[in-house]
N, C-alpha and C positions, 0 to 999 in steps of 0.2 A: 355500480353496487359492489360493494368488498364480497368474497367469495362467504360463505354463514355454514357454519355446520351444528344442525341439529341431530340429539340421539331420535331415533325410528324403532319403535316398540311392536314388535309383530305379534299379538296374540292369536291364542287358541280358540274363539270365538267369545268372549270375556272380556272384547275392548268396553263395551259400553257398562261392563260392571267397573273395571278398573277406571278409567274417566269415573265415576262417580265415586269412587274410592279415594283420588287425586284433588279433587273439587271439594272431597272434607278435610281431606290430611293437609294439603296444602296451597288450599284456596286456587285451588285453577280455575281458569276460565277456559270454555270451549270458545276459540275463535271459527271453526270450523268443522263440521262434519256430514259428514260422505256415506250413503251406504252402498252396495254392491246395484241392489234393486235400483236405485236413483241416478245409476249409471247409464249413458247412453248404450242401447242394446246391438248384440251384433247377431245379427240371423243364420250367421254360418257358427254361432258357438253362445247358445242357449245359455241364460243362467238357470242354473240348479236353483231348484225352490229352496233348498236349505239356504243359499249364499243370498237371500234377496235381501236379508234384513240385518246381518254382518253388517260391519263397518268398513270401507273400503279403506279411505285416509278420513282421520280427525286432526287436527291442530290446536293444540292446547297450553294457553301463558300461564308460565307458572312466576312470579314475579316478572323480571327481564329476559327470563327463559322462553323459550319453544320445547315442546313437546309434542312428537308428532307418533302416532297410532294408525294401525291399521288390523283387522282380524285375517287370517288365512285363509286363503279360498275355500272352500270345501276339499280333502282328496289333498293337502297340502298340510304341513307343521310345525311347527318351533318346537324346539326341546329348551330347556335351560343353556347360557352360554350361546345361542347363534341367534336368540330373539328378540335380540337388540343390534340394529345396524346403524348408522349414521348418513345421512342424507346430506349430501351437496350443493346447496343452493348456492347459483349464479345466475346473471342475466344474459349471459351471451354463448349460441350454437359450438364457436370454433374452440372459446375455452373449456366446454363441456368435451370435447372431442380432443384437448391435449390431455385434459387430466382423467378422462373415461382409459385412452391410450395409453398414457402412466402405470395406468392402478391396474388396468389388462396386463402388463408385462408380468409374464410369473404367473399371474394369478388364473383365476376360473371367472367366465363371462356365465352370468344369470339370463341377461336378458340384454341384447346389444343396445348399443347407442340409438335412438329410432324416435319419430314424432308418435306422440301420443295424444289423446283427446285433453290432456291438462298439462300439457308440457312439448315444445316444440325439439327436445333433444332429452330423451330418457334414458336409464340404462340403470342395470344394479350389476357389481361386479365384486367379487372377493378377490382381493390381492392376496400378495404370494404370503401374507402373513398369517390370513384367514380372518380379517377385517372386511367387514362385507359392507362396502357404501352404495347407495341410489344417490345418483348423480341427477339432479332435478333441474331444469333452465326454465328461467321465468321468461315473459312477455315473447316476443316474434323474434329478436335476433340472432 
């Protein structure tokens, strides 16, 4: 799979008003959506009742496009200018791990390189530019 860079929309809890905003404006279709609540839970770090019904990730075609969504945790927030990131999708660990390394040099790590429950190599990291990518790997390699 060729490496795909989608924009990643972090709202202020107002994902699921904007997705309905985007779906008149510009005929999107929801391929996917995610809320915090529907997330597998972890016992060492509660979800806040506020964050149960947030949008975790959405995924949204807007013609040939992707658009990808997500609301802010609780206790976290976008301002204008940093609420748009771009996401890295590729299918394999070691390439997620040269260009995680890359974009690290210079820059500020968010969140290190790491398996997650929807991804086997994660990370979001602002380079020295102040472009802030999540680095996302598909399937097991």
């Amino acid at each position: 799979m060729p490496l795909r860079l989608s924009p990643y929309l972090m709202m202020n809890g107002n994902t699921e008003e904007a997705i309905q905003f985007y779906e008149k404006a510009l005929d999107a279709k929801v391929v996917f959506k995610q809320t915090f609540g529907e997330m597998p839970g972890n016992p060492n770090a509660p979800l806040p009742e506020a964050a149960k019904k947030l949008v975790s990730h959405a995924l949204v075609k807007i013609g040939d496009s992707d658009l990808m969504f997500s609301d802010n945790f609780p206790g976290q927030s976008s301002k204008p200018g940093d609420q748009i990131t771009i996401c890295i999708t590729v299918d394999d660990k070691e390439r997620s791990g040269r260009i995680f390394e890359a974009l690290s040099e210079g820059g500020a790590v968010k969140m290190p390189l790491q398996k997650t429950f929807f991804s086997p190599a994660y990370a979001i990291v602002t380079d020295r530019f102040g472009v802030t990518f999540q680095i996302f790997t598909e399937g097991n390699k």
